[in-house]
The first five atom37 places (N, CA, C, CB, O) and aatype in JSON, in Angstrom:
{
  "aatype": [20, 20, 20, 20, 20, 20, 20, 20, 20, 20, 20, 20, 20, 20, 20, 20, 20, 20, 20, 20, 20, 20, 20, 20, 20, 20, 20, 20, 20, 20, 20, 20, 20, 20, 20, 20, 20, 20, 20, 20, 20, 20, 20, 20, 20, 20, 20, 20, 20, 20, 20, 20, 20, 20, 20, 20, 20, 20, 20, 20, 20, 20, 20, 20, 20, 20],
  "atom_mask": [
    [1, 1, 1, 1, 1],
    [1, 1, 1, 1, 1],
    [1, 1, 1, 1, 1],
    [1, 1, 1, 1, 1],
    [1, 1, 1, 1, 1],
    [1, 1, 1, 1, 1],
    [1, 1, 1, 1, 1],
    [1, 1, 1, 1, 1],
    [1, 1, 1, 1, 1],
    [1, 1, 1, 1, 1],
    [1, 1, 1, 1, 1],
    [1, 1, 1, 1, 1],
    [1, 1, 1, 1, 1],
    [1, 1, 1, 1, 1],
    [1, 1, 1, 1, 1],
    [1, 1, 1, 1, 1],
    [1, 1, 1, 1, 1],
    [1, 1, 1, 1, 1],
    [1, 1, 1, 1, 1],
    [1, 1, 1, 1, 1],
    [1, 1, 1, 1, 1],
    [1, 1, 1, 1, 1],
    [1, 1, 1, 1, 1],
    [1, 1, 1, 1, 1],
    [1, 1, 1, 1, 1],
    [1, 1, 1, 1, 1],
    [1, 1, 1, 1, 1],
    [1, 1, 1, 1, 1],
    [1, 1, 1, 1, 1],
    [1, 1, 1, 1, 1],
    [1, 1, 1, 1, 1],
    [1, 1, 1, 1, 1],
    [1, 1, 1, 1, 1],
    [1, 1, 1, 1, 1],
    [1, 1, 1, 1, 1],
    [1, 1, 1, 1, 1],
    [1, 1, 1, 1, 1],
    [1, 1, 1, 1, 1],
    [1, 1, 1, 1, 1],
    [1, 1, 1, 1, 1],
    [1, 1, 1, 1, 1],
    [1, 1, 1, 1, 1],
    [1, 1, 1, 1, 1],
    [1, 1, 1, 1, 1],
    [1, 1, 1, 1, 1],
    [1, 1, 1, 1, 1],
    [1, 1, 1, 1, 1],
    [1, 1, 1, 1, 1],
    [1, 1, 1, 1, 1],
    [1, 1, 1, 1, 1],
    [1, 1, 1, 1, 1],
    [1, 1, 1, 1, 1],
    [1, 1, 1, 1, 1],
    [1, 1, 1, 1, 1],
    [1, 1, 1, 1, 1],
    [1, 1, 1, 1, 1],
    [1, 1, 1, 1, 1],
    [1, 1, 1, 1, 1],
    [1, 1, 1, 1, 1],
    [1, 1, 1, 1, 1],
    [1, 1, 1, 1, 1],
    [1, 1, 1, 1, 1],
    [1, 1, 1, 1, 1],
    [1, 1, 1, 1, 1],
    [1, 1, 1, 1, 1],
    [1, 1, 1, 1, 1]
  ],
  "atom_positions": [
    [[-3.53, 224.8, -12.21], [-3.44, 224.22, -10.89], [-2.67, 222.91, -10.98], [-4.85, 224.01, -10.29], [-3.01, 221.92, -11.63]],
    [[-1.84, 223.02, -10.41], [-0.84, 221.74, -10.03], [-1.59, 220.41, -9.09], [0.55, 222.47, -8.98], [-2.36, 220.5, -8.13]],
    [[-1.1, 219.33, -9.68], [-1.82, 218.26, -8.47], [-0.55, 217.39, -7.91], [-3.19, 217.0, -9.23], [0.26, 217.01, -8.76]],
    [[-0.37, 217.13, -6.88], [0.8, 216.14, -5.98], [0.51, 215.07, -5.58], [1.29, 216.58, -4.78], [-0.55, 214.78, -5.01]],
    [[1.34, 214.41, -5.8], [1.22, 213.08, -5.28], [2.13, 212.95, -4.0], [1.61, 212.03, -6.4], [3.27, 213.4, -4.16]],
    [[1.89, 212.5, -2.98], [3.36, 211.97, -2.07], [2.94, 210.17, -2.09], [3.46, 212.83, 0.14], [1.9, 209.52, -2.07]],
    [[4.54, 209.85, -2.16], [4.42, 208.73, -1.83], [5.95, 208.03, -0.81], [4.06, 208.11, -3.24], [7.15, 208.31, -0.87]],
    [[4.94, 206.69, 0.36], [6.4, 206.92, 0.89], [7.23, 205.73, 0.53], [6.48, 207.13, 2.49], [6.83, 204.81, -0.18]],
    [[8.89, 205.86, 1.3], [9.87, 205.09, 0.31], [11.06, 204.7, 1.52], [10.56, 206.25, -1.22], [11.78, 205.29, 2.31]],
    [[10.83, 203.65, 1.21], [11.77, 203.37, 2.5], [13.5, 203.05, 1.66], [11.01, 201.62, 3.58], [13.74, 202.82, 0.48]],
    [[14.33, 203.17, 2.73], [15.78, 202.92, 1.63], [16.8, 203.0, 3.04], [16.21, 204.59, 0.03], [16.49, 203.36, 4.17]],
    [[18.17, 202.52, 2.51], [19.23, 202.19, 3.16], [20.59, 202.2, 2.4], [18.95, 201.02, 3.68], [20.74, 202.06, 1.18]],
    [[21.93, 202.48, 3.72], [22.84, 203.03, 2.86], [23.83, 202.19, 3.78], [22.95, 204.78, 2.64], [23.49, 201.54, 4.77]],
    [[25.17, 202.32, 3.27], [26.04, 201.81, 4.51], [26.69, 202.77, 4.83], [26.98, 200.69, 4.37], [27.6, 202.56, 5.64]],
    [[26.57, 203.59, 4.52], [27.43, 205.34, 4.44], [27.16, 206.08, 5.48], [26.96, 206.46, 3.17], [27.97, 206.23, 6.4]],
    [[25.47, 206.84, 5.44], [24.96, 207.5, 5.64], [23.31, 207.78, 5.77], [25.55, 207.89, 5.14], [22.74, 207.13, 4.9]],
    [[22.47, 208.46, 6.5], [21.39, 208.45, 6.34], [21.36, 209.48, 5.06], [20.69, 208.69, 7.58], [20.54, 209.09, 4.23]],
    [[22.13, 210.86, 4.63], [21.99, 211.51, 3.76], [22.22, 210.55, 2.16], [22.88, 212.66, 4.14], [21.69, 210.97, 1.13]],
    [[22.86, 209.56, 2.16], [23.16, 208.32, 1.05], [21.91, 207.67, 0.82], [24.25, 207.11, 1.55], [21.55, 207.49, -0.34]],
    [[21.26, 207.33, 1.7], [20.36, 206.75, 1.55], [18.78, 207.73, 1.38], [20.56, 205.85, 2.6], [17.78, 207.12, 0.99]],
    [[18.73, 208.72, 1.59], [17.73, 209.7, 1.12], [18.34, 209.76, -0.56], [17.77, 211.37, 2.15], [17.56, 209.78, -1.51]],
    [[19.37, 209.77, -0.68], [19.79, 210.42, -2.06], [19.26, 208.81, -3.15], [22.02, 210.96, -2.07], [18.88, 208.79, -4.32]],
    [[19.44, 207.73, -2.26], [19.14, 206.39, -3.04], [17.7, 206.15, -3.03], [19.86, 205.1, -2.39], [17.18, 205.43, -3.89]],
    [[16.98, 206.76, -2.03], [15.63, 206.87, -2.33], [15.4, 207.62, -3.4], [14.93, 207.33, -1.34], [15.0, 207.01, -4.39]],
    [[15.53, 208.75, -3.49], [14.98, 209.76, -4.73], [15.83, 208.68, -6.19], [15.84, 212.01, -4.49], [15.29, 208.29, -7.23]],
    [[16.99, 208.49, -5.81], [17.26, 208.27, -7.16], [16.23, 206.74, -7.69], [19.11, 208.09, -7.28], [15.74, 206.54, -8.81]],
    [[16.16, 205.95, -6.63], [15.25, 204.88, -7.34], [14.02, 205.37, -7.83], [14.89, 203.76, -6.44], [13.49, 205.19, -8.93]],
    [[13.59, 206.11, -6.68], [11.89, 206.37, -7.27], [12.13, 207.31, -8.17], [10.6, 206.98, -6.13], [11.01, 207.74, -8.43]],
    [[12.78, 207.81, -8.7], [12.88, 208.52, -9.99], [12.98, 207.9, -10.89], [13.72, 209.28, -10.15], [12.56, 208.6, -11.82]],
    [[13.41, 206.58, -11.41], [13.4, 205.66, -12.12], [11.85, 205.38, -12.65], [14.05, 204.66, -11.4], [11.88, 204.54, -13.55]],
    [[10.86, 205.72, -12.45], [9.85, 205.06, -12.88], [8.67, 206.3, -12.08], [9.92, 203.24, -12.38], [7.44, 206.24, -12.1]],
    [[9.45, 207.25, -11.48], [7.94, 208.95, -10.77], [8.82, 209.93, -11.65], [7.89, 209.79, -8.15], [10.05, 209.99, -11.69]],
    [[8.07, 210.52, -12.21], [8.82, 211.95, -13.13], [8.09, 212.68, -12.22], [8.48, 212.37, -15.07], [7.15, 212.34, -11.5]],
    [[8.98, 214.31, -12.42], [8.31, 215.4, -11.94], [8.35, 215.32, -10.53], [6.99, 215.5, -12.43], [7.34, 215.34, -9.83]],
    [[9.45, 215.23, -10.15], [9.63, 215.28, -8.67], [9.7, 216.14, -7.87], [10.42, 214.87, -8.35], [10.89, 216.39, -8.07]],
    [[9.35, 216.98, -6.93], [9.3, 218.31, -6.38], [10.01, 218.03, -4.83], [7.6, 218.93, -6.35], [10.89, 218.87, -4.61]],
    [[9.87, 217.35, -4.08], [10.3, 217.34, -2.6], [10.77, 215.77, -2.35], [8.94, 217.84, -1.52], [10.45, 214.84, -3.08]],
    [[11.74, 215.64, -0.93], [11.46, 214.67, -0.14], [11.69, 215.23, 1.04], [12.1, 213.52, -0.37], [12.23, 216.32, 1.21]],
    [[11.27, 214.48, 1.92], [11.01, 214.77, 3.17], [11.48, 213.45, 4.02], [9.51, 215.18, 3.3], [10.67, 212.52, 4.03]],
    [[12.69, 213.28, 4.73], [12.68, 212.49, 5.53], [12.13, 212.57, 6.93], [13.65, 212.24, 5.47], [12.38, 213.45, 7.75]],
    [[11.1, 211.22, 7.15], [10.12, 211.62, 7.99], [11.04, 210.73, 9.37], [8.3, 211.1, 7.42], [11.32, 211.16, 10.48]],
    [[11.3, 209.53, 8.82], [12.42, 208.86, 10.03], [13.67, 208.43, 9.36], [11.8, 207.39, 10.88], [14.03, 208.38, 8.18]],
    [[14.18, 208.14, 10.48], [16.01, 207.58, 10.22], [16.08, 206.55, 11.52], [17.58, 209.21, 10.45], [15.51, 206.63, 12.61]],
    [[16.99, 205.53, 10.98], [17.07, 204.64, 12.11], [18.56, 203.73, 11.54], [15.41, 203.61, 12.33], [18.83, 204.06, 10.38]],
    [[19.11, 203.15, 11.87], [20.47, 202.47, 12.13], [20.35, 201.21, 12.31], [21.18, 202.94, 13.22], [19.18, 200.83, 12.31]],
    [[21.23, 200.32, 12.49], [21.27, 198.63, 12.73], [22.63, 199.26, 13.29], [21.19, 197.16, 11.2], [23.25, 200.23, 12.87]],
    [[22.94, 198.29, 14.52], [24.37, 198.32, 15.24], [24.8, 196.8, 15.6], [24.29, 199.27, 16.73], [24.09, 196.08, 16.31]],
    [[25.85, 196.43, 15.12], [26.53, 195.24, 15.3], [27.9, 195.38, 15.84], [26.57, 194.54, 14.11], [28.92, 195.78, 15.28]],
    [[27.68, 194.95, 17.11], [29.23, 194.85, 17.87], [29.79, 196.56, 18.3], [30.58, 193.99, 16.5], [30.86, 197.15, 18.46]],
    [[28.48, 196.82, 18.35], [29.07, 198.22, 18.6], [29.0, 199.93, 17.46], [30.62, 197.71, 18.71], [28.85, 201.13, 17.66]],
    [[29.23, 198.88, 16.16], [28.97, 199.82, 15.44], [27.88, 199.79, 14.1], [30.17, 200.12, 15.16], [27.22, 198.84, 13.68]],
    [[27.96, 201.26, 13.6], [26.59, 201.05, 12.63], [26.91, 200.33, 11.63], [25.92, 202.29, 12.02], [28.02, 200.0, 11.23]],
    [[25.69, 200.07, 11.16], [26.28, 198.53, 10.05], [25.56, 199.35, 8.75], [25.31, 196.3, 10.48], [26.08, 199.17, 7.64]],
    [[24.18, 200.41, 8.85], [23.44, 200.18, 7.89], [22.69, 201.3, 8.57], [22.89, 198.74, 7.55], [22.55, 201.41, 9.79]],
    [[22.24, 202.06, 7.68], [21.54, 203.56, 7.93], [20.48, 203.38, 7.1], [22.41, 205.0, 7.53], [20.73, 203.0, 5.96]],
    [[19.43, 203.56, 7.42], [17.84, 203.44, 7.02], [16.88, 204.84, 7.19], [17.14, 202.24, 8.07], [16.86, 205.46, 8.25]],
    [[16.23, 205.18, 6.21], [15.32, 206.24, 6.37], [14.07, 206.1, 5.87], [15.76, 207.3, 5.89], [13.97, 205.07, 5.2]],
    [[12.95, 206.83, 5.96], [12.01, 206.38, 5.81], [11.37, 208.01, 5.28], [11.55, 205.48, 7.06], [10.94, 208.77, 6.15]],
    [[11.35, 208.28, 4.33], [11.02, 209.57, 3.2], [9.39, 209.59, 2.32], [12.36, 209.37, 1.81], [8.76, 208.7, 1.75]],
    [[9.22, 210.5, 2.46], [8.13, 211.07, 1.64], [8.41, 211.9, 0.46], [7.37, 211.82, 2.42], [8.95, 213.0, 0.48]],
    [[7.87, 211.09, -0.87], [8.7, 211.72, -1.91], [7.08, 212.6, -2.46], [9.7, 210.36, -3.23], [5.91, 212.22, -2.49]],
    [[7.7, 213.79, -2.79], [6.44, 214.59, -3.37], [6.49, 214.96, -4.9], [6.28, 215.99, -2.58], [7.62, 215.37, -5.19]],
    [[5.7, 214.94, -5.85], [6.13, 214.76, -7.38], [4.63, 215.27, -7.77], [6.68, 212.94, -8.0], [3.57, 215.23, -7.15]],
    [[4.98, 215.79, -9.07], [3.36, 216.86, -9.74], [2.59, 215.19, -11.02], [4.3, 219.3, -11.48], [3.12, 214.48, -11.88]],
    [[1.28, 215.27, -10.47], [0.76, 214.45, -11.42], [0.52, 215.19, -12.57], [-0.35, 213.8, -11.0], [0.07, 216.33, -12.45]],
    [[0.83, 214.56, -14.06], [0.62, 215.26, -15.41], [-0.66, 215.02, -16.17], [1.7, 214.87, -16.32], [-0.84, 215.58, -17.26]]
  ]
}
């Protein structure tokens, strides 16, 4: 029997919201092994003068405890 952890992870990109899901997993992989899912639960933007400045998401990372 497998056990999961989720934990959540906030992150930001200047690219993209898909950049910044990918910069979430890659940080919290730095220091969570055994990673199985993320799940972006929100996305949200900053707009200056019109345009986006900064793409933000807000993810649930799911990973097997050993």
């Amino acid at each position: 029997m497998a056990v999961l952890k989720v934990i959540e992870v906030l992150a930001n990109s200047d690219k993209s919201w898909e950049d910044a899901t990918k910069q979430a997993v890659k940080h919290a992989s730095k220091t969570v092994k055994n990673i199985r899912s993320v799940y972006v639960q929100d996305h949200s933007a900053n707009v200056s003068n019109g345009e986006i400045t900064d793409f933000r998401v807000n993810v649930k990372i799911t990973f097997e405890v050993s």
